[in-house]
mmCIF file of the N, C-alpha and C atoms, coordinates in Angstrom:
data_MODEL
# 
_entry.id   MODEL 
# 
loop_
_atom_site.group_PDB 
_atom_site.id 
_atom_site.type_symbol 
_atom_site.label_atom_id 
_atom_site.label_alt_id 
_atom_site.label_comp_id 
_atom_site.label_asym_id 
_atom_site.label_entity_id 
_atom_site.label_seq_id 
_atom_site.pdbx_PDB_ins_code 
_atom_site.Cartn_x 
_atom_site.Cartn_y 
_atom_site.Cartn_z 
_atom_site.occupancy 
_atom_site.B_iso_or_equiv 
_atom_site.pdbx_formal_charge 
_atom_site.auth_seq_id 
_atom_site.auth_comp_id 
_atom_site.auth_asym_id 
_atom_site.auth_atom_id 
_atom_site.pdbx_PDB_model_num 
ATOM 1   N N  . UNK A 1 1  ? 0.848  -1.187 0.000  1.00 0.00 ? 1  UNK A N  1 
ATOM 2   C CA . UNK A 1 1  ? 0.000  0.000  0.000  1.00 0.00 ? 1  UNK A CA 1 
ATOM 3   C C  . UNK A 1 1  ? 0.888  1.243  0.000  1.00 0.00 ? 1  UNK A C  1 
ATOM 4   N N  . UNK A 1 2  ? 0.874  2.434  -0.506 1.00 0.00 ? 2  UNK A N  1 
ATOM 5   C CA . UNK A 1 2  ? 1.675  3.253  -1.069 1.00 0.00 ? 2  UNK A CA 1 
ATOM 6   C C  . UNK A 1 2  ? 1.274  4.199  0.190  1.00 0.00 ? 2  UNK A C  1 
ATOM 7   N N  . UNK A 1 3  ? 2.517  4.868  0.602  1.00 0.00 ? 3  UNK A N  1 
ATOM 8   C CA . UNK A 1 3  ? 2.002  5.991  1.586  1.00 0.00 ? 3  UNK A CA 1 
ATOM 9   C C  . UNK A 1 3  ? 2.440  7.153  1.142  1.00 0.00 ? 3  UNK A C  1 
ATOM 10  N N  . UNK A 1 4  ? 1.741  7.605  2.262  1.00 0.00 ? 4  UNK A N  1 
ATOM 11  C CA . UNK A 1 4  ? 1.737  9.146  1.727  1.00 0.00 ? 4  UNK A CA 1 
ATOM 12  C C  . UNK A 1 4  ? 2.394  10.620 3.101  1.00 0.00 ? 4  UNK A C  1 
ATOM 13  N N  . UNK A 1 5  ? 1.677  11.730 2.805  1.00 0.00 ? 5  UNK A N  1 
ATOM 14  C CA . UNK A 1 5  ? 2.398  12.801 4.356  1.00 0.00 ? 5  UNK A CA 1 
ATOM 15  C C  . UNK A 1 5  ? 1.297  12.599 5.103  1.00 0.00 ? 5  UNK A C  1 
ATOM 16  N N  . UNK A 1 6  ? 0.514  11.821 4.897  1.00 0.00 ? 6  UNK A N  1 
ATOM 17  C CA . UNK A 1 6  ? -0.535 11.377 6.600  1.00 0.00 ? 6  UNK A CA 1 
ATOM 18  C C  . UNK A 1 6  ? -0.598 10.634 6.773  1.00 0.00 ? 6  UNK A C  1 
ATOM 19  N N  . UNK A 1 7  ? -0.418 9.057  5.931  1.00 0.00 ? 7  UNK A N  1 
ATOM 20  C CA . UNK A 1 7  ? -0.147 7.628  6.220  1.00 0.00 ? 7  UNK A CA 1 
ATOM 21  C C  . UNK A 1 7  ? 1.333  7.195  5.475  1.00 0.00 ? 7  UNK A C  1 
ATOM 22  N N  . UNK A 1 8  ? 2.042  7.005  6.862  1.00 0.00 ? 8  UNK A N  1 
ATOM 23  C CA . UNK A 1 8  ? 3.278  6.790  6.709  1.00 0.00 ? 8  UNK A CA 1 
ATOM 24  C C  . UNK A 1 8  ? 3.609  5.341  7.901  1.00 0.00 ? 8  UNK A C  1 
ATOM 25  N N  . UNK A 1 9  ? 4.939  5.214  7.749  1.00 0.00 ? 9  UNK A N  1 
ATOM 26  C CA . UNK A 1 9  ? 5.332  4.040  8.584  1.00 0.00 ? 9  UNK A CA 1 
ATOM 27  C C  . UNK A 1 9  ? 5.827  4.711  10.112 1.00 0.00 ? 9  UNK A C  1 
ATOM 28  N N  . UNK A 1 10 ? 5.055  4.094  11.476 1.00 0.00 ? 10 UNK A N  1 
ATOM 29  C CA . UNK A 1 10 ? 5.907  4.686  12.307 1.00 0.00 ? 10 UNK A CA 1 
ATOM 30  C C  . UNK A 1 10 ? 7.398  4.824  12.234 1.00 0.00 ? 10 UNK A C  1 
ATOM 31  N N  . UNK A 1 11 ? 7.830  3.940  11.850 1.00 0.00 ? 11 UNK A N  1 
ATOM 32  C CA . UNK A 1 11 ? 9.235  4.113  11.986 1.00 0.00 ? 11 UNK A CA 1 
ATOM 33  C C  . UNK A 1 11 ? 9.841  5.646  11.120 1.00 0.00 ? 11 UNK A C  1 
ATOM 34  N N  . UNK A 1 12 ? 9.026  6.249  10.698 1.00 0.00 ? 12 UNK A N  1 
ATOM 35  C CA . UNK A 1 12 ? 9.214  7.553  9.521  1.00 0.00 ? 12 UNK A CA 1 
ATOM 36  C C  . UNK A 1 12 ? 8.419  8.570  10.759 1.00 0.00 ? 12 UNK A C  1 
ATOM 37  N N  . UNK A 1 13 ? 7.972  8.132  11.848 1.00 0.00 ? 13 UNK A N  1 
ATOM 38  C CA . UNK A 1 13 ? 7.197  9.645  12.333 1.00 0.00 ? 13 UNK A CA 1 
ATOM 39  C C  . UNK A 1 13 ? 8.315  10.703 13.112 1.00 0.00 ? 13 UNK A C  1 
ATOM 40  N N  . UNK A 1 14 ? 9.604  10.156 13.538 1.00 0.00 ? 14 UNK A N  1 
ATOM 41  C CA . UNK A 1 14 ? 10.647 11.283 14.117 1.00 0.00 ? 14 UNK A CA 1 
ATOM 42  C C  . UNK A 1 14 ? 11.702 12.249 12.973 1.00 0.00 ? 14 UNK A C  1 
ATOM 43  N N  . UNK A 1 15 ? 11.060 11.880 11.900 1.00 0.00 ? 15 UNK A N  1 
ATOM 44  C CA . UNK A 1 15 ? 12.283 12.105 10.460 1.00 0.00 ? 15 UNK A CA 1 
ATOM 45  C C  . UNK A 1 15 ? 11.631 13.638 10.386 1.00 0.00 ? 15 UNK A C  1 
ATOM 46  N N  . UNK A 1 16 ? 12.425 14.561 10.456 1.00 0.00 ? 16 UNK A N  1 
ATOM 47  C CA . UNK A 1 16 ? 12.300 16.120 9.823  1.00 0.00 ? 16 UNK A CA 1 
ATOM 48  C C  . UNK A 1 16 ? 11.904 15.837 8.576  1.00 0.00 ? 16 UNK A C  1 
ATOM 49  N N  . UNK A 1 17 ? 10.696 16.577 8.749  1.00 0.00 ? 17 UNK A N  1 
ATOM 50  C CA . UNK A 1 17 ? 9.401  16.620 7.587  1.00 0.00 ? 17 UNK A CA 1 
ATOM 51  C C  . UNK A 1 17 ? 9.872  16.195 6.234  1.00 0.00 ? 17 UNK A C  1 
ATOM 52  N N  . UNK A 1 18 ? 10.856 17.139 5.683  1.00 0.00 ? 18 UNK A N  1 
ATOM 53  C CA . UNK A 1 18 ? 11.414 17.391 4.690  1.00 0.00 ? 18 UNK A CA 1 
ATOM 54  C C  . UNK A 1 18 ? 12.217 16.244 4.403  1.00 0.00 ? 18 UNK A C  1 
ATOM 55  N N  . UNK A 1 19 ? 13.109 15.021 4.855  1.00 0.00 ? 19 UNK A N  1 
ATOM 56  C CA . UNK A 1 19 ? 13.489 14.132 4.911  1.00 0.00 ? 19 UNK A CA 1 
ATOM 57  C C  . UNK A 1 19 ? 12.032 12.786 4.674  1.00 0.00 ? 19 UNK A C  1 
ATOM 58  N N  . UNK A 1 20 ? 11.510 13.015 5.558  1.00 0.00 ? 20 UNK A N  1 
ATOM 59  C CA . UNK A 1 20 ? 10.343 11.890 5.802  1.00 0.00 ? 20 UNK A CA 1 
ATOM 60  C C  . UNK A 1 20 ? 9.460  12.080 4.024  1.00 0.00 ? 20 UNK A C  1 
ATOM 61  N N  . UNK A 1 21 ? 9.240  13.332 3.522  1.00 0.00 ? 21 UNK A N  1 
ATOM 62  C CA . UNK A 1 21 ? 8.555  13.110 2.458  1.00 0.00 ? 21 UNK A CA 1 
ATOM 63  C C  . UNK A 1 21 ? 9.421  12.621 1.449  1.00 0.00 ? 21 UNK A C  1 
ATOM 64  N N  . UNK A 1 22 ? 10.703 12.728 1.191  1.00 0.00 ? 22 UNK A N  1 
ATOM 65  C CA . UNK A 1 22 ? 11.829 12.041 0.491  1.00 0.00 ? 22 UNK A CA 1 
ATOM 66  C C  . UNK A 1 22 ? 11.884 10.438 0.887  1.00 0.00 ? 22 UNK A C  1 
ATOM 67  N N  . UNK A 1 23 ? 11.689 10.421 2.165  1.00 0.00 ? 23 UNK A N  1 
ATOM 68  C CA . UNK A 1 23 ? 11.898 8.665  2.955  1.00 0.00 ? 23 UNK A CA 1 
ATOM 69  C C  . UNK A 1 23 ? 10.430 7.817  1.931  1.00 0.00 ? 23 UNK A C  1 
ATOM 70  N N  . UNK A 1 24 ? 9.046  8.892  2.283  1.00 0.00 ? 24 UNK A N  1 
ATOM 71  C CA . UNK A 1 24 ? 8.080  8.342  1.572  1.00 0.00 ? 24 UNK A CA 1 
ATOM 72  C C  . UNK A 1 24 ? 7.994  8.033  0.314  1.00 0.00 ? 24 UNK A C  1 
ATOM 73  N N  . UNK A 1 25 ? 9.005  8.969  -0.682 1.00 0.00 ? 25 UNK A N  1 
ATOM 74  C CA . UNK A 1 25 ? 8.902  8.999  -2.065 1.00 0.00 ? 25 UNK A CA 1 
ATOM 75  C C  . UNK A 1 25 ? 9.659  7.700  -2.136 1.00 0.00 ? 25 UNK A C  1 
ATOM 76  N N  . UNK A 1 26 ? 10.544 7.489  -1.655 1.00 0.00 ? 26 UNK A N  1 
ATOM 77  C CA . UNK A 1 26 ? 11.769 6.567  -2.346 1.00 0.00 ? 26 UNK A CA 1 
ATOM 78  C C  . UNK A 1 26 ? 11.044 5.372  -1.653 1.00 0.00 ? 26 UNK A C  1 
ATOM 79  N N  . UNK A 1 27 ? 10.521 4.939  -0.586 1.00 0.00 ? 27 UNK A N  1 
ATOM 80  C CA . UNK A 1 27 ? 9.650  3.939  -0.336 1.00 0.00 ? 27 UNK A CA 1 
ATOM 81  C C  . UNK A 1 27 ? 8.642  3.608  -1.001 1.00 0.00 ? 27 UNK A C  1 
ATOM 82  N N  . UNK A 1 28 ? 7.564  4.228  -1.523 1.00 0.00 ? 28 UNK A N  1 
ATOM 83  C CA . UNK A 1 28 ? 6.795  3.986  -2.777 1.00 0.00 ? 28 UNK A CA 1 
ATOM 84  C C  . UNK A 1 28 ? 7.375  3.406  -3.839 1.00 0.00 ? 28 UNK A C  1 
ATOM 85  N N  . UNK A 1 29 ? 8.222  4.020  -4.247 1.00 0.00 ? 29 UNK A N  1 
ATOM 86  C CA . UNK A 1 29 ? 9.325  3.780  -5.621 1.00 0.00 ? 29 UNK A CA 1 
ATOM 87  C C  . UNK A 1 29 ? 9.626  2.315  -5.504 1.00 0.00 ? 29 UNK A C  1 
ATOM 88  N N  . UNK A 1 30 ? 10.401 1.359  -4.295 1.00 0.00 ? 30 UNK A N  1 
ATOM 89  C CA . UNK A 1 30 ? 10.730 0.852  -4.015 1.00 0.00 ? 30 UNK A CA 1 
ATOM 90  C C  . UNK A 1 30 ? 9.998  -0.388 -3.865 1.00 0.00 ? 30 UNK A C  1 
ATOM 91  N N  . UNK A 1 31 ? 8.494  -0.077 -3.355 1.00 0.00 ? 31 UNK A N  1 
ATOM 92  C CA . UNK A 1 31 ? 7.574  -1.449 -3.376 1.00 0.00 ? 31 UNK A CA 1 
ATOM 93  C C  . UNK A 1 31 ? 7.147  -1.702 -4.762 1.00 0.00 ? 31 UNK A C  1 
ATOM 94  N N  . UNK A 1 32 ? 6.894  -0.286 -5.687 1.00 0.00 ? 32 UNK A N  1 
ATOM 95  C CA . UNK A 1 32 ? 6.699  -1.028 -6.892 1.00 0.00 ? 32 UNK A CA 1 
ATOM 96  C C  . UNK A 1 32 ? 7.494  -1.491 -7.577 1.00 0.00 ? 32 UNK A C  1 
ATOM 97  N N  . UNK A 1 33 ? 8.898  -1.293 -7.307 1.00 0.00 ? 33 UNK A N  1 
ATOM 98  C CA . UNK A 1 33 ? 9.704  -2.256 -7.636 1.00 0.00 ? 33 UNK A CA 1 
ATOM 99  C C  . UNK A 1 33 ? 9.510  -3.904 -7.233 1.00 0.00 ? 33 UNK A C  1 
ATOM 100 N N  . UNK A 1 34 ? 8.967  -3.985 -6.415 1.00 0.00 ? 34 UNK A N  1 
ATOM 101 C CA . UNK A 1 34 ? 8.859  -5.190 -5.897 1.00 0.00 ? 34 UNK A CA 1 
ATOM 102 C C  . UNK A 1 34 ? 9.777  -5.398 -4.578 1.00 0.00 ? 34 UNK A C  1 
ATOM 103 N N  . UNK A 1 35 ? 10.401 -4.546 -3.459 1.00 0.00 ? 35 UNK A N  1 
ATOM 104 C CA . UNK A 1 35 ? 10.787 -5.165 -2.682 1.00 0.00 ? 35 UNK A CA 1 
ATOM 105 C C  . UNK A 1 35 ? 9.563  -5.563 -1.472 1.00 0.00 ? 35 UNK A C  1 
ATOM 106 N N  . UNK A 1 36 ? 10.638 -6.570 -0.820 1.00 0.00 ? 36 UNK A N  1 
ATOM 107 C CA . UNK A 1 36 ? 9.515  -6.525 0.569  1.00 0.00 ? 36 UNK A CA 1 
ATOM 108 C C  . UNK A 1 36 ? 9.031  -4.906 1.164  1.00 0.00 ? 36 UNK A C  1 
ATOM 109 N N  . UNK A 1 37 ? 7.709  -4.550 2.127  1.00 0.00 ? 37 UNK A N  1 
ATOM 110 C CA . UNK A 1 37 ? 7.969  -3.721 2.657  1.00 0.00 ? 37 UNK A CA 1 
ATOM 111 C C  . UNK A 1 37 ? 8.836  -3.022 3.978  1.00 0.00 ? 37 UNK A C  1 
ATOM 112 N N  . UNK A 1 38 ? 9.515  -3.832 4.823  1.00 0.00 ? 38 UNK A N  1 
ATOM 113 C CA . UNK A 1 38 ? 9.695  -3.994 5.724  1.00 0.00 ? 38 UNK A CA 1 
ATOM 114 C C  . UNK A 1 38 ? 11.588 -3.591 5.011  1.00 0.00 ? 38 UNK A C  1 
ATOM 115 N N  . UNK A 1 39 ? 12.002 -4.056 4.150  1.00 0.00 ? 39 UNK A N  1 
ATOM 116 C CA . UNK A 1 39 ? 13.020 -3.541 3.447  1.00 0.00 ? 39 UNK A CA 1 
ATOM 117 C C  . UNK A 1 39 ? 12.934 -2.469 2.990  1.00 0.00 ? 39 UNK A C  1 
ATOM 118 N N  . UNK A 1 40 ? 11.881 -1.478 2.421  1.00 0.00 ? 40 UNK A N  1 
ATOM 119 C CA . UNK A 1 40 ? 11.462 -0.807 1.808  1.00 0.00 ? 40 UNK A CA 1 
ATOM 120 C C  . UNK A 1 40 ? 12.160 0.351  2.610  1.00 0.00 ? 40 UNK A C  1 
ATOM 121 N N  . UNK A 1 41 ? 10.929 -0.046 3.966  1.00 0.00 ? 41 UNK A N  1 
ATOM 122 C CA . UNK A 1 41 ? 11.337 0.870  4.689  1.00 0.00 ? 41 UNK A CA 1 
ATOM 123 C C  . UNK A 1 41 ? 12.603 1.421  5.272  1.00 0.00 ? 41 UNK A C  1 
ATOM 124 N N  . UNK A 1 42 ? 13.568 0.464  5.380  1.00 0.00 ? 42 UNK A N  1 
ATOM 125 C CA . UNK A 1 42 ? 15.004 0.502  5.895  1.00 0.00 ? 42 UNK A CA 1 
ATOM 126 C C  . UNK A 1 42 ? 15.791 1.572  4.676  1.00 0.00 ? 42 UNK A C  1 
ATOM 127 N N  . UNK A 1 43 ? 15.717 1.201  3.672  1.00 0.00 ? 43 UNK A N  1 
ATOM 128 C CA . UNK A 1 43 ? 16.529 1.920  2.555  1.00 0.00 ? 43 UNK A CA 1 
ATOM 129 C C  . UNK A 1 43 ? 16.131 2.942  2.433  1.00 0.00 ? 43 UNK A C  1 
ATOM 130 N N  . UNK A 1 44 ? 14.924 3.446  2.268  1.00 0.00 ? 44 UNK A N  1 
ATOM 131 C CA . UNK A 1 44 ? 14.535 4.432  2.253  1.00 0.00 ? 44 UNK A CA 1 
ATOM 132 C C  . UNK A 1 44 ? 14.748 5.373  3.207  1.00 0.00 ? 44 UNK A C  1 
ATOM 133 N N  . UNK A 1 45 ? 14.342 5.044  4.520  1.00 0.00 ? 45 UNK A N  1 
ATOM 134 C CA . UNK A 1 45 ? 15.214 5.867  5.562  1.00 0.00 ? 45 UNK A CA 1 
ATOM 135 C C  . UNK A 1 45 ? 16.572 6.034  5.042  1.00 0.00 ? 45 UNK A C  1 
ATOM 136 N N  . UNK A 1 46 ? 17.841 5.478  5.311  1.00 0.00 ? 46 UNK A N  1 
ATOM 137 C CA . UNK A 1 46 ? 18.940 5.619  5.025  1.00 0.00 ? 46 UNK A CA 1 
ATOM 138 C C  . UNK A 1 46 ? 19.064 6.523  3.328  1.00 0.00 ? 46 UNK A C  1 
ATOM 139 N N  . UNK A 1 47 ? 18.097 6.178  2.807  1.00 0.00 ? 47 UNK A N  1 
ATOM 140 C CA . UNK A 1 47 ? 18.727 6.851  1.146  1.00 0.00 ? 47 UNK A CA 1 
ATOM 141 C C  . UNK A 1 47 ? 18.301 8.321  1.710  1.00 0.00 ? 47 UNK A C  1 
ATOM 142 N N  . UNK A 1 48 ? 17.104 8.827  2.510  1.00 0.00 ? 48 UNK A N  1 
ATOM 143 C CA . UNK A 1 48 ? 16.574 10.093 2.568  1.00 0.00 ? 48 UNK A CA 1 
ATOM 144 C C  . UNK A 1 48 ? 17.343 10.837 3.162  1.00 0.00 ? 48 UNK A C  1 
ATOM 145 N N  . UNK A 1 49 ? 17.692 10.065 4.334  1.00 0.00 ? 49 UNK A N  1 
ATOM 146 C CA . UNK A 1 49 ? 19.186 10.620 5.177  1.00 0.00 ? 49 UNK A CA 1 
ATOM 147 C C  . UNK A 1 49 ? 20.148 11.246 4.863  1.00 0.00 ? 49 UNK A C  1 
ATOM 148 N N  . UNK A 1 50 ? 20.839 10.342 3.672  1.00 0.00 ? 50 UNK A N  1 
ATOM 149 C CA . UNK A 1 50 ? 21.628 10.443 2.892  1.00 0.00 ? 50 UNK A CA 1 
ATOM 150 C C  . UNK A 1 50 ? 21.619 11.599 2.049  1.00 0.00 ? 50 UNK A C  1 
ATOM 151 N N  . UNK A 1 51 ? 20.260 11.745 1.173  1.00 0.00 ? 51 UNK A N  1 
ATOM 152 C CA . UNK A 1 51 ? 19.769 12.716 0.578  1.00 0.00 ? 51 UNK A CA 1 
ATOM 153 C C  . UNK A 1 51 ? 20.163 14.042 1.005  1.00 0.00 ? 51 UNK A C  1 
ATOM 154 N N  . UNK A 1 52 ? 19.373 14.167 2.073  1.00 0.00 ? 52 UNK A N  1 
ATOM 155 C CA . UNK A 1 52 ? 19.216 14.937 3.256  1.00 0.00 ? 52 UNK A CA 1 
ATOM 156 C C  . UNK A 1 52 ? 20.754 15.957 3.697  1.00 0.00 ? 52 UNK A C  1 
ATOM 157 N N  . UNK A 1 53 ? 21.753 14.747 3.433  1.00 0.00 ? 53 UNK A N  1 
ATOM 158 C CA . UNK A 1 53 ? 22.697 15.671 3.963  1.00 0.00 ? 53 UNK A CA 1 
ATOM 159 C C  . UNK A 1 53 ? 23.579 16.055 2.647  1.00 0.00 ? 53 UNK A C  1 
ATOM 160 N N  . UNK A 1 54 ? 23.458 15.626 1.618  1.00 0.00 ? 54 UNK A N  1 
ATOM 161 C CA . UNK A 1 54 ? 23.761 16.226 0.219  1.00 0.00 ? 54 UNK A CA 1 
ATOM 162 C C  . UNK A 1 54 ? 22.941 17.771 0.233  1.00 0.00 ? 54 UNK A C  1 
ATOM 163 N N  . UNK A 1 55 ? 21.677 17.673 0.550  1.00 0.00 ? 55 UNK A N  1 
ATOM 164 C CA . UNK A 1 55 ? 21.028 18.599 -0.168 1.00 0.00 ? 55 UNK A CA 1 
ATOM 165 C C  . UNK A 1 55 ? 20.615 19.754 1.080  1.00 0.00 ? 55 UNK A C  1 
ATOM 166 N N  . UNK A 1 56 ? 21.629 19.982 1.838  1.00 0.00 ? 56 UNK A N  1 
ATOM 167 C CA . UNK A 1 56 ? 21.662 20.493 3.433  1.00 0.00 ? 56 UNK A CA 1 
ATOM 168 C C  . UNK A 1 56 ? 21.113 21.956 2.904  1.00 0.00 ? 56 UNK A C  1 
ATOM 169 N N  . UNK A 1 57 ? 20.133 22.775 3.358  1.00 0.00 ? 57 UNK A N  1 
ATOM 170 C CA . UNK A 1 57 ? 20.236 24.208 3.473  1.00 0.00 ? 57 UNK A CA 1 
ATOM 171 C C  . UNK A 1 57 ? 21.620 24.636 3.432  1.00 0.00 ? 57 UNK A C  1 
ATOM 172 N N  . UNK A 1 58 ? 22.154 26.018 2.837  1.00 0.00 ? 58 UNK A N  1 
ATOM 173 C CA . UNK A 1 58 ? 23.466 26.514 3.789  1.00 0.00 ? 58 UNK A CA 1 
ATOM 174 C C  . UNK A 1 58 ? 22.269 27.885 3.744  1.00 0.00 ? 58 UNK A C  1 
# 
């Protein structure tokens, strides 16, 4: 089931907003790829993170 910025995975509810809607995008992306969700979720955290600190405000 594809989430969204009001149904998300707890494990996504402490992520700064702006991260968490990146965590959500790349998690969507990711199940229709076909992974498990429970993987989904792991990478996606870490890729948004990741993201996140590439694309830092200065």
């Amino acid at each position: 089931m594809p989430w969204s910025e009001t149904f998300y995975p707890v494990s996504m509810k402490n992520l700064p907003p702006r991260v968490r809607a990146k965590a959500i995008e790349i998690a969507n992306a990711l199940l229709e790829s076909g992974h498990p969700e429970g993987q989904a979720i792991r990478i996606a955290i870490a890729r948004a993170k990741a993201w996140a600190r590439q694309h830092a405000p200065w």
